[in-house]
Every structure is written in C-alpha cells, then in structure tokens.
N, C-alpha and C positions, 0 to 999 in steps of 0.2 A: 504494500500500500504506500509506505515512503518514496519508492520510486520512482512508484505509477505518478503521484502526486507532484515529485520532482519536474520529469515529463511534462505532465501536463504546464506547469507553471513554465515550461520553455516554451510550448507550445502556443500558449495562451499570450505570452510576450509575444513572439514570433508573430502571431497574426498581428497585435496592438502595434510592434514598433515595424513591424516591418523587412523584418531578415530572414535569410534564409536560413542558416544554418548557425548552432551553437557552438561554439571550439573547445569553451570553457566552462564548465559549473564548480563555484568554490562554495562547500559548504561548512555551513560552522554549527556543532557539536557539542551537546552540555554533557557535564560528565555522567549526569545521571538520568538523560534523557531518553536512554534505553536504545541508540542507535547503535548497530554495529557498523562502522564503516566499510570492515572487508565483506558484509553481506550485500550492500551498496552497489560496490563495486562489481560483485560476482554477476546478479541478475539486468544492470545498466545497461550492457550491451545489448543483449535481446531484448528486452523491455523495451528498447528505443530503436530500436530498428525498425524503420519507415517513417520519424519524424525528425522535427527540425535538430533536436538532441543529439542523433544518431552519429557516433562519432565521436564525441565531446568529451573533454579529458577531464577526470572528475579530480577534485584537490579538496583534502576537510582539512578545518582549522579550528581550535579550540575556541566554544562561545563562554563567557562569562557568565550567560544565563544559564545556570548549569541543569535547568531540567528541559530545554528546548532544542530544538532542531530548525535551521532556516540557511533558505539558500542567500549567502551574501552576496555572490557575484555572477555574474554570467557575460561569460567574453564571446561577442558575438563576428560573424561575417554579412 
C-alpha cells in the first residue's frame, strides 16, 4: 500500500505539473513509522512499471517526525 500510494502521488504530480517521467523519489522515514525501506525498494520496480515513476531511483532519509512516512523530493524530466 506504501508504494502503491508513492506511485500514485508521482502520478498525480505528473498529470498536475506536467512531466513525463520521474528520475528521483527521496523519501524520509521516522524511526518508528513502521517502514521498511528495503521492502520499498524490493516491490518499486514492478509496482511502477507502466507509469510516470517507472525507472526512478529511490533514496530514504531520516524524518525527524519519527512516527511518519512522506515523500520529500521528486527529481523530475
């Protein structure tokens, strides 16, 4: 569901701003926010394959809000 949701929020930019394709998703991770990042990782690829994500090198960063999950950045084309 996290990733689907990832996804979507690329997608849902994509239509808004107007790009085609994502390069970059950097997300940031609270410690206790129950993400695993190498679960992330594993299913990202096929989850995204056929959208504007598809491709996109994922990068997580430590959040300070430690029981949340949110995508900080998305480097776009």
């Amino acid at each position: 569901a996290i990733t689907e949701g990832i996804i979507k929020l690329v997608t849902d930019q994509a239509e808004k701003q107007g790009f085609r394709k994502c390069l970059g998703i950097t997300i940031a991770v609270g410690d206790f926010s129950g993400i695993v990042p190498a679960c992330i990782e594993e299913v990202f690829p096929l989850a995204a394959k056929g959208s504007a994500a598809e491709g996109a090198e994922l990068s997580f960063t430590k959040s300070e809000d430690q029981f949340r999950c949110y995508v900080e950045y998305l480097t776009v084309e």
